[in-house]
N, C-alpha and C positions, 0 to 999 in steps of 0.2 A: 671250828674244830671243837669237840664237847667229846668228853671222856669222864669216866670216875677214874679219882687219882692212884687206888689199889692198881686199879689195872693197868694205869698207864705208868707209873712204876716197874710192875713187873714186864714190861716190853722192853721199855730200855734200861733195865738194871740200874735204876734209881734209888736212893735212900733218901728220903725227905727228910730231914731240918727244920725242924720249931713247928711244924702241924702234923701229927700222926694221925689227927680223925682222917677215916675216909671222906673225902668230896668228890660233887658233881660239878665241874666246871665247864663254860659257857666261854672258848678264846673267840676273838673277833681279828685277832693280827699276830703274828707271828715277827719275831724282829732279831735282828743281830745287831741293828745300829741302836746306839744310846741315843744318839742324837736326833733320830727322827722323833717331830712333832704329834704322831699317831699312837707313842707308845702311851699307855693306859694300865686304868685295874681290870679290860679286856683283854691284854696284850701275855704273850707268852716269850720273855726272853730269853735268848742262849750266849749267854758270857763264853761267845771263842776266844780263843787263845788263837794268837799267831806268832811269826817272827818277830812281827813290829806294833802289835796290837793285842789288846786284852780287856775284852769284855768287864773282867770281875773288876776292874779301876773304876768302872763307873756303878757298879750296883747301887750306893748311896744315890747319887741323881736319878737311877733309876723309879727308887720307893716314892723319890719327894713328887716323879711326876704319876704316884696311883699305882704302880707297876707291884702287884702281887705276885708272878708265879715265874723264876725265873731258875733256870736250868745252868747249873757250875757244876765247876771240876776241884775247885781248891775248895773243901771244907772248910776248912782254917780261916780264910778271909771271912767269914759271917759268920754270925751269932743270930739262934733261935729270935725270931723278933713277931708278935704277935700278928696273926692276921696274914704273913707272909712265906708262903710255900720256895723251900729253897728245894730242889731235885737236886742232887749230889750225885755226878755219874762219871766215872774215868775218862771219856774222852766228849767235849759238847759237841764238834763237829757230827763226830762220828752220830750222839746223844739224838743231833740235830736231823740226821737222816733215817733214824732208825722211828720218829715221832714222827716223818712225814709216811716212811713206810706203814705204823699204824695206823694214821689217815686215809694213806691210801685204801689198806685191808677193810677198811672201812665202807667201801662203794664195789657194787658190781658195775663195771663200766669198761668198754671198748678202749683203746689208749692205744694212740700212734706214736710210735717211739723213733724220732730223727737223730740220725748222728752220722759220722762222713765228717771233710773236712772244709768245706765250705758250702752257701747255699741251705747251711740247716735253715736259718732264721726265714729265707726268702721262701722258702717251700712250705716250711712251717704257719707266714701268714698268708699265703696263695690257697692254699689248701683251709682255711681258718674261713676265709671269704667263698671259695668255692663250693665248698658242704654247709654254713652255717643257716641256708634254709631249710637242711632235714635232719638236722643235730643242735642238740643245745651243748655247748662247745666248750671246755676250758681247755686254753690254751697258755705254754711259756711267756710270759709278759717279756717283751724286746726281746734282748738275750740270753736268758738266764739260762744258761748251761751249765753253770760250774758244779763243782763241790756241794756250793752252800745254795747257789740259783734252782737246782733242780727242786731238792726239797723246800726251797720256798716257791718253787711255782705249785707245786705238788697239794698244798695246803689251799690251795686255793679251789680244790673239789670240792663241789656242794653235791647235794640228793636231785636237784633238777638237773644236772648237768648228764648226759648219757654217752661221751665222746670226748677224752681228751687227745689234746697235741701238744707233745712236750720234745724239744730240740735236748739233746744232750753230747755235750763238748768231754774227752778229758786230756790232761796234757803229760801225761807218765802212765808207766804200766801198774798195772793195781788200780786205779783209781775205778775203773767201772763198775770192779767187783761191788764196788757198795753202791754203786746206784742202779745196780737192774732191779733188785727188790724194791725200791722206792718206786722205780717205773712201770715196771712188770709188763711190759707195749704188748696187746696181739699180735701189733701187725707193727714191722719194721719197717722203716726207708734208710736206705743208704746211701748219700748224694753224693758227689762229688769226692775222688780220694786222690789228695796229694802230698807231696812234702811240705807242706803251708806246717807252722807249729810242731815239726815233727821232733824238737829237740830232745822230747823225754823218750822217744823209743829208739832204738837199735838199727830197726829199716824200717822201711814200708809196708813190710808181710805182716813185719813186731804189731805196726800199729793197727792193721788191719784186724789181725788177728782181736788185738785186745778190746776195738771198737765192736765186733762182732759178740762177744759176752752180755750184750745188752738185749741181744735176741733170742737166748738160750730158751725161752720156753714161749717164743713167738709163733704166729702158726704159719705165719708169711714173712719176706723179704723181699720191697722191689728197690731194685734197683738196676743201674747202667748195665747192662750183660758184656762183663771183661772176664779174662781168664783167671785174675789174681781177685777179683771177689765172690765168683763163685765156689774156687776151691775152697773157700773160708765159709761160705754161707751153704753149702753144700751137705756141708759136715755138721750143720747145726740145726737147720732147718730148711724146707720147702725155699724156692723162691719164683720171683714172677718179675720177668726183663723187658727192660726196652733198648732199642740201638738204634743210633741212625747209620749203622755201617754193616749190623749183619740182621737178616731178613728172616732168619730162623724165631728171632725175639719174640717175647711174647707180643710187645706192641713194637714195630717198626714205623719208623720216623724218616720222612726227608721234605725238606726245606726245598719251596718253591716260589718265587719271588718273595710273597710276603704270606703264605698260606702256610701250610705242615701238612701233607700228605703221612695219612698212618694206618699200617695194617694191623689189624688183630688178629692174634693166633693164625697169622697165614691166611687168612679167609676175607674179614667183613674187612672192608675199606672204606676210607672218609675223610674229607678236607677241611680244614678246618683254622678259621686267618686267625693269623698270629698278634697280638698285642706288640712286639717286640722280637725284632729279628737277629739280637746277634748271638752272639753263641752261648754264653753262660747265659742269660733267660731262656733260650730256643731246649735249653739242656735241663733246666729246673720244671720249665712248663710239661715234657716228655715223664718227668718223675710226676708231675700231680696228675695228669692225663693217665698213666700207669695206674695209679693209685687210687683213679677214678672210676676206672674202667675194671680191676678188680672188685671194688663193694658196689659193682653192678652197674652205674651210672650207664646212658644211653651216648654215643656219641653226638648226636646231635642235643642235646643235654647241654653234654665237657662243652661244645660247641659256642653254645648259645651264653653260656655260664663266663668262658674266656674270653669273651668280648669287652667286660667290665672289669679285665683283674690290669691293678696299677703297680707303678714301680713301689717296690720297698723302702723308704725311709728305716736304716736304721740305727739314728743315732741322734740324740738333741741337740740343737745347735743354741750358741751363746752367742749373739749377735748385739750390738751398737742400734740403740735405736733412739728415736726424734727426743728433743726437749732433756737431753740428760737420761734417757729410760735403755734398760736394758731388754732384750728381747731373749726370751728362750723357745727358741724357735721348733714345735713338735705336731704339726699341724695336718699331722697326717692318720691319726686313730684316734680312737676314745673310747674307751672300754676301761669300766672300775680300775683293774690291776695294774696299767698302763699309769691309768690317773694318780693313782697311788706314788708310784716311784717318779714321775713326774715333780711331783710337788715335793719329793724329799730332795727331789734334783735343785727345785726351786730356792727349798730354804737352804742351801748346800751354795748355791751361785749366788742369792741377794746380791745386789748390789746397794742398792735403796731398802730402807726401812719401809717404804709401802710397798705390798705385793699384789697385784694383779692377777685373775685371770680367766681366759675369753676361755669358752668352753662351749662346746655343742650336745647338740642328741649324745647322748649314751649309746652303744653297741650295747646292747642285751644281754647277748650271750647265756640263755637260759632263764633270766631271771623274770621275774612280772617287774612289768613299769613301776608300778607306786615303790617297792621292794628296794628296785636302783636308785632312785633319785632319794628315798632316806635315806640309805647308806652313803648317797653323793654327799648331802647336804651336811651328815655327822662328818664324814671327810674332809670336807672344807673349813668346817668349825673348828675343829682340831686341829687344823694348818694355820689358823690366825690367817687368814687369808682379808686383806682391806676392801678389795673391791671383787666382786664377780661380775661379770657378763656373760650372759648365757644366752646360745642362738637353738632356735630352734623349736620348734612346736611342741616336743615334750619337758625339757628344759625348762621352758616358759611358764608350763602349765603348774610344774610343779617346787619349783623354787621362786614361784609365787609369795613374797610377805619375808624373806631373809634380810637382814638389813646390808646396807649395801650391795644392792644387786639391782640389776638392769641387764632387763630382757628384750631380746628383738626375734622376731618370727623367723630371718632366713637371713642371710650375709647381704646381701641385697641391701635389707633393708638398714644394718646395722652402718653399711659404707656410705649409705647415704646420709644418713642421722650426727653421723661421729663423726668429728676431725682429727689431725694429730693434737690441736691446742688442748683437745680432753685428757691428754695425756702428760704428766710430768714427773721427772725423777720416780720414777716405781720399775720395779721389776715387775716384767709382766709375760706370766706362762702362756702361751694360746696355744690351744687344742682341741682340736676338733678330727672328725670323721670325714674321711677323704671326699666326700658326695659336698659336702661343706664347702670347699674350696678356700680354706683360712688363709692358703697362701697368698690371697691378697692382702688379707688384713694383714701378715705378713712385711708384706713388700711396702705397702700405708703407712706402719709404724717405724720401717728400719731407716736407719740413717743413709741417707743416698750418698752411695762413693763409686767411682769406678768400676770396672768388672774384673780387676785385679784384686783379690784375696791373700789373704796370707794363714792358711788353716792350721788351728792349735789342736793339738789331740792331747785331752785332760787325760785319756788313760792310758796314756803311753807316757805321759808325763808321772803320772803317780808308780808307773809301773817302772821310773829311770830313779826313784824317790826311796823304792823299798828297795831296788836292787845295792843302792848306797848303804840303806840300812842292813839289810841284811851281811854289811861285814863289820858290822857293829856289833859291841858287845851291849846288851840292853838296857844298861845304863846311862851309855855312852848318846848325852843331846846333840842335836843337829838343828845347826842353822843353814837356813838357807838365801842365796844373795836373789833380789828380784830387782836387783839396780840395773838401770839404764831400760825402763820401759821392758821389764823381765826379759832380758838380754833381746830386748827388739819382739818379744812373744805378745807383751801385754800384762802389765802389772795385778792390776785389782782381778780380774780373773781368777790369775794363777796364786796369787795372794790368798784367794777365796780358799782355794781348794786345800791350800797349803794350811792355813788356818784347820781348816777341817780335818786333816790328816795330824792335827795336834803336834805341829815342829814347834821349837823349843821357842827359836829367833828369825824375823826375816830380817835381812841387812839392805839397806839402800845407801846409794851414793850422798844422796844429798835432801837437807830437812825439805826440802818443797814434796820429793817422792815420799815419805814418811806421810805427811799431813795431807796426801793425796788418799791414801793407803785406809788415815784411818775416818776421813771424810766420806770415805764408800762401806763404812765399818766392821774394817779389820781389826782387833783387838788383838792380836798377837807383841809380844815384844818385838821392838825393833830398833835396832841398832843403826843411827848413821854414823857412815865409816867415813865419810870427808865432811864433817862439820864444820858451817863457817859462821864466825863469833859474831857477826850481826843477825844469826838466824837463834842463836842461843833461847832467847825468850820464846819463841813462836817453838820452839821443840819442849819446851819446859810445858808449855798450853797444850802441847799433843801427844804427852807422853813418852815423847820419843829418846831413847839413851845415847848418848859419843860419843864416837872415838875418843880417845885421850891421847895425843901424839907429840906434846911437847909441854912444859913448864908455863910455858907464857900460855899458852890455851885455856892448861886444867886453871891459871889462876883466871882469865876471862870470863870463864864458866863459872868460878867459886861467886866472883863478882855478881852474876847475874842470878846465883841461886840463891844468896842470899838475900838479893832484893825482894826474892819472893816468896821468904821465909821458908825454902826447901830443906830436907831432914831429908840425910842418908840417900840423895837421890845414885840413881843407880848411872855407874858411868863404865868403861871398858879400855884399859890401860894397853897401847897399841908399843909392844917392842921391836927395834928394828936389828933384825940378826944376821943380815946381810942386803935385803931386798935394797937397803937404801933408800925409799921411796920418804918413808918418814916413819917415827917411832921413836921410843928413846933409845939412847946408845947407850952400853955400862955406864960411861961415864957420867950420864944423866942421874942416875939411880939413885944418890945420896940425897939430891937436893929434892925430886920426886917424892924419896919416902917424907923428906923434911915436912916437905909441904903438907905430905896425907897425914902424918900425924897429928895434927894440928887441928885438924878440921874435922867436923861428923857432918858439914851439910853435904857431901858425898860420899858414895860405897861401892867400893871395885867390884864389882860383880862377874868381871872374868879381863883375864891377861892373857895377849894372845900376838902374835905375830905371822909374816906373811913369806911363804916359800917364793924365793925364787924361780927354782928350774926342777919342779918335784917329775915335770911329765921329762926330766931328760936324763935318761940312764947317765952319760958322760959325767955327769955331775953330781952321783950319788955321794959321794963322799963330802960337798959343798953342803948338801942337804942335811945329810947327818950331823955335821958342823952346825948349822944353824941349830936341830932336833937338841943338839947338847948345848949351845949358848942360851936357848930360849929356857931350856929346864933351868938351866943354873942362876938367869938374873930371876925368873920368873918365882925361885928357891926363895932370891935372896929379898925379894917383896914379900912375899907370903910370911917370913920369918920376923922380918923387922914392920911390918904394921898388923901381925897377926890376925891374916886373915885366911878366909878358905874360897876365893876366886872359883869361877869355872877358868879353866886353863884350854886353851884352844891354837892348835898352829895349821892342820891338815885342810887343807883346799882340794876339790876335785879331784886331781891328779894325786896328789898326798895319800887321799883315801885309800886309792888303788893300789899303790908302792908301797905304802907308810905304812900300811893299818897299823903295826902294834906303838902307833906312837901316836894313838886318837886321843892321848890325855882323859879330860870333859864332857870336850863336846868337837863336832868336826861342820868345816864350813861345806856347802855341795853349792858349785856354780852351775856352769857351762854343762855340766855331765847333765844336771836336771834334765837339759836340753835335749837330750840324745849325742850328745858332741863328746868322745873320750879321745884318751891320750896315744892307743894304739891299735890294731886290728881286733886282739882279743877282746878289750874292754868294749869296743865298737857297737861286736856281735851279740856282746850282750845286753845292751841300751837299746833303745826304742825309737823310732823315727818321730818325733814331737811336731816340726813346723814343717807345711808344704806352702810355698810360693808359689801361684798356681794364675795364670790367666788365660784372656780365650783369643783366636786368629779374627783381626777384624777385616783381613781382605786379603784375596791369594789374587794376584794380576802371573803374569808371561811375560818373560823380557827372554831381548834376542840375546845373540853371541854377539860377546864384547859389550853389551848396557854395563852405565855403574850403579851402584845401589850405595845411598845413603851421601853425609857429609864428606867432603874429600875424596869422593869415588874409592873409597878404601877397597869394594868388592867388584869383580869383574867380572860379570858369566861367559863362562866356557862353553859358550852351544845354548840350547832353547833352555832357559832355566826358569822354574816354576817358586817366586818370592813369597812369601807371610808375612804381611805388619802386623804386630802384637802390643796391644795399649800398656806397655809396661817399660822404663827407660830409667837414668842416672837418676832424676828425681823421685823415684819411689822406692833405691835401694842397688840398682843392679849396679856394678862397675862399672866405667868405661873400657878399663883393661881386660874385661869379659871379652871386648867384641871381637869388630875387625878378625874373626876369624881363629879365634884363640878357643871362644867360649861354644856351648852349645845348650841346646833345652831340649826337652821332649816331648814330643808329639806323638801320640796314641804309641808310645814307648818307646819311640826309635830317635834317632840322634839327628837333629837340625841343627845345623851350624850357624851360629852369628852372622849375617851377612852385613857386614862395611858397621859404620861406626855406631856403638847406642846411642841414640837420641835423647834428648832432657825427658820425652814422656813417649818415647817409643822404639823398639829395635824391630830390625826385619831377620827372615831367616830361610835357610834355600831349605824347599820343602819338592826338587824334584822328583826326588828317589821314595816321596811318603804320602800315602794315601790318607789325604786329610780332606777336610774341607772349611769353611767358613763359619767361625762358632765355636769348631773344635779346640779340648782342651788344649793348651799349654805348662809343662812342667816348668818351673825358673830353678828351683831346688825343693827334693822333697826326700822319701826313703830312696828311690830309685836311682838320683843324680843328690847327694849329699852334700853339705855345703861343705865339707871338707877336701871333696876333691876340686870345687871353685876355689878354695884357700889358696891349696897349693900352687894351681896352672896358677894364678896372677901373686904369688908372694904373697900372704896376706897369712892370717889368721881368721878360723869360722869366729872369733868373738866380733870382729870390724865386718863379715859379710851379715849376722843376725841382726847385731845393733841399727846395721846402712837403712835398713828397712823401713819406710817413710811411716808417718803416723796419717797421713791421707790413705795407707792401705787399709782396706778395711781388714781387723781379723774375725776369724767363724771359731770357736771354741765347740769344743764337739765330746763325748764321752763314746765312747763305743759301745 
């Protein structure tokens, strides 16, 4: 992006701060995050403002990493400082969209603008693969729809490039209005429309309606030919249809074994085998086919073209891999932009201090070869990146002489060469370009477990994180508990990302999880809440602060801090106001303070206690009880060792009920999880963990066979069984089975058949068209672990935690 600063000022109604000379600037990266490793004195930052985040907190770390020219809203926080461009404009977001729009005005260029409510991404890179031999092509990097994703795909137009594809998501009414001038698309798609995400409109029409503003001065529209999206596209612009159910369409579709029979305009007809036969591919491939066949493509062309287009990966996985290594598993593209967010993902997951990463051919995408691979190679350097491996004959030729780097000609050659022994403790990104086949090296480096999973969804978790905060007043810190193996998720992961979303505290059970924690290095504070006085030393070595819950403890701990000449260390005074579990009681208090005043080799750094029954309406009045005994002793500490504590009582459930009693700071358990205390809160948390495995045999038994230990199940007539590699040993109840529980197969209900086994359960699968392989639900959004709770008495904390550590989990971002 290169602009003079006069005019880029007056675009977005800018006032600059400490440089008034006009300049010519030269951006190379555009950024929101403080954190990432790429920001520079090339970099153009926007200190957003959100609910739970604010840009201008970091502009100081910004300057120290180079960072000149950065775009706020609070004048007040900075002062003129030489050499550093501050744009001062009322809103960055908006700032932020209105600088990709002058970018954009900046290129005459063709631009296919996707949006619809599922399928953008999949059509988006189908259509990316299918034209990039007679367009140089920029395209939305994964899925960058949002707000902030569009005009940072947007920035990424260069002068070579003569064709973009940008997908665009919104989730309330209003919000398109400001991104069609960013987009400005000739040509519209419209994929798929349903209630998926519909929370922010009113109906279907609402949202229809507002997704349609994107093609206000488009000169086309293809999409599915339905009644309720041509009245909307109608009225806006031209459009051009396909159906597989009415023959008027522009292009008419139907499905024949494994071909797709398609008319055009009524006339030309043509067969054409399908990559993928079920309905949602059968339905995305009819949109690029449409879309094909509009900017003139030959059918035998689409034809020829569609024989090489693969499934869509779209999301990176965090996977367990060999020697202590973590694997970030993305091995399905490789294109600059991709690479980019890639590796902020990387330094974002670390596990290990050494980073890793395999890497192939570059996608082009407009650029000349030598062009790409120096902007790789600046990319990488900038990442701090320990080791490269790079495959591939271009790759090779030109990240030739980098230090640490090893190169091999094709995967072939690399699976032959390398073992797992070359690999240890490092995080290591692989990515590569689907013709590559990484998915081996993949499968080489991952840790071998079973085919039972247990999938983490990072942004469904971050997205259960903010909805907590957001009944926060912004002051108000948050800790979070990642005790007991992140309630059965996986600790250091979600630790990672927690760290990165800047929470105040994480809390664990016990100092071995603590020194787990900060051995994969998480530096965040953390609190152990069951501290045991022989672990005392080893938590003073890692940092780690605790609980204080009785007389005889804090002096065990005084004992051991002073052995090691500790000052003011930081400790968390636990009261008990009903829970009973442990704390001190009024009674305690006297001799408590006695003690703390006496001493400075500790300093209470927050007093806090633990609800009872906050998720139980009956007991509101028990709760309030505790809310005024915790204020009053917590008073009478504060006053008599004159101090200023953080003050904390509110748990999960507190949050929701409590808020105006969040003190300090508030704990977030279970809710992280997706797991709340009633329907309402339910709908609006996030599905976080799916327990997921596959059928490893469907056999036939007569009327009257038994199935399983104790003939617990007895088929009624000719019944069709599923063994499923998943049983008591990796988590599931026994009180699931025998006929209690069920799971789901390709969505529909399979009943537990006869008892679970130590590492396997069966399931009647007469009534469901399944086969051998196919998935298995155990709990995910669809069968919730809340309603397993119930049917067997239990609570979702004892069904997340059951969950073996032989399962493997897949951590995932969306």
């Amino acid at each position: 992006m290169k602009f003079n600063t006069d005019a880029f000022c007056s675009f977005i109604k800018a006032d600059i701060i400490g440089n008034n000379k006009s300049e010519y600037i030269d951006i190379t990266n555009i950024s929101v995050d403080s954190r990432s490793l790429q920001n520079d004195q090339h970099t153009l930052f926007f200190a957003l403002k959100g609910g739970n985040h604010d840009g201008h907190n970091y502009i100081d770390e910004l300057i120290a990493k180079g960072v000149r020219y950065i775009v706020i809203s609070d004048g007040e926080r900075v002062s003129a400082i030489p050499g550093i461009f501050f744009f001062k404009v009322e809103n960055t977001l908006e700032a932020l969209q209105q600088s990709a729009t002058f970018h954009r005005d900046s290129f005459d260029l063709s631009v296919v603008g996707i949006t619809g409510s599922k399928g953008k991404t999949v059509v988006k890179e189908w259509l990316n693969y299918l034209l990039s031999e007679d367009y140089k092509i920029i395209k939305s990097p994964k899925s960058y729809n949002s707000q902030t994703g569009v005009p940072l795909s947007i920035f990424g137009i260069e002068e070579k490039h003569n064709l973009g594809i940008f997908e665009v998501g919104i989730s309330t009414v209003g919000e398109m209005d400001k991104l069609v001038n960013v987009v400005k698309p000739s040509i519209g798609i419209f994929t798929a429309i349903t209630d998926e995400h519909g929370e922010g409109f009113t109906s279907l029409e609402e949202k229809v309606s507002e997704k349609m503003k994107l093609f206000k001065d488009a000169e086309v529209v293809i999409c599915e030919q339905t009644p309720l999206l041509l009245k909307y596209i109608s009225a806006v612009t031209s459009v051009y249809t396909w159906s597989m159910t009415d023959a008027s369409a522009n292009v008419y579709g139907q499905v024949s074994n494994s071909s797709l029979i398609i008319t055009v305009n009524q006339t030309r007809s043509a067969t054409i085998e399908l990559p993928f036969t079920d309905d949602t591919s059968v339905r995305n491939i009819m949109t690029c086919i449409s879309t094909m066949i509009y900017l003139g493509y030959t059918t035998e062309k689409i034809a020829s073209r569609l024989r090489g287009l693969y499934p869509v990966e779209l999301r990176m996985q965090v996977k367990n891999g060999v020697n202590n290594c973590t694997i970030i598993d993305d091995a399905y593209n490789a294109d600059y932009q991709s690479l980019s967010i890639a590796l902020d993902f990387l330094e974002k997951h670390k596990v290990n201090k050494s980073k890793t990463v395999i890497l192939s051919d570059m996608f082009k995408s407009g650029y000349e070869v030598e062009e790409i691979y120096a902007q790789l190679r600046e990319l990488l350097v900038a990442n701090q990146i320990t080791r490269i491996i790079g495959i591939g004959e271009h790759i090779s030729n030109y990240l030739i002489g980098m230090p640490n780097t090893y190169l091999y000609k094709d995967t072939e050659e690399f699976l032959q060469k390398v073992t797992v022994d070359d690999f240890n403790e490092e995080t290591i990104l692989v990515k590569g370009a689907r013709g590559f086949r990484f998915d081996r090296i993949v499968t080489m480096l991952e840790k071998k477990t079973h085919e039972t999973v247990l999938e983490v969804n990072l942004t469904a978790l971050r997205h259960n994180l903010n909805f907590y905060r957001s009944k926060l007043k912004p002051e108000t810190k948050i800790m979070v508990m990642v005790k007991a193996f992140g309630y059965g998720n996986g600790s250091y992961e979600i630790a990672k990302l927690l760290a990165h979303e800047n929470v105040d505290y994480l809390g664990v059970a016990f100092a071995d999880e603590g020194i787990e924690l900060r051995k994969a290095g998480v530096n965040t504070k953390i609190i152990v809440m069951n501290p045991e006085i022989n672990a005392f030393s080893a938590m003073i070595a890692y940092d780690l602060e605790p609980e204080v819950y009785s007389v005889r403890e804090l002096n065990a701990f005084l004992k051991v801090a002073r052995e090691r000449n500790c000052y003011e260390y930081p400790i968390h005074i636990k009261l008990d106001t009903g829970m009973h579990r442990h704390g001190f009681l009024t009674a305690d208090l006297d001799e408590l303070i006695d003690v703390l005043r006496h001493t400075n080799v500790v300093e209470v750094k927050s007093i806090f206690s633990h609800l009872s029954s906050s998720d139980m309406p009956e007991y509101t009045d028990f709760t309030l009880d505790q809310m005024k005994m915790f204020t009053h002793n917590s008073d009478k500490l504060i006053e008599a060792l004159e101090i200023s504590p953080i003050r904390h009582i509110l748990n999960t459930s507190g949050i929701y009920s409590f808020t105006e009693y969040q003190f300090d700071m508030v704990r977030v358990g279970i809710g992280l999880y997706g797991v709340g205390n009633n329907k309402t809160e339910m709908q609006q948390l996030a599905n976080v963990s799916t327990l997921k495995t596959c059928i490893m045999q469907i056999k036939e038994i007569n009327d009257a066979d038994s199935v399983g230990y104790g003939r617990r199940f007895r088929a009624q007539g000719k019944t069709r069984i599923a063994t499923v590699p998943i049983g008591y040993a990796d988590g599931v109840h026994r009180s699931w089975g025998a006929g209690v529980g069920y799971v789901l197969v390709n969505g529909q209900k399979a009943e537990i058949a006869g008892s679970i086994c130590m590492d396997m359960l069966m399931i009647n699968v007469t009534n469901i068209n399944c086969k051998e392989n196919d998935e298995v639900i155990i709990f995910g959004k669809d069968l919730p672990v809340t309603i397993i709770a119930d049917k067997i008495n239990t609570i979702p904390y004892e069904i997340l935690t059951s969950i073996a550590l032989r399962v493997k989990r897949i951590f995932f971002e969306e």
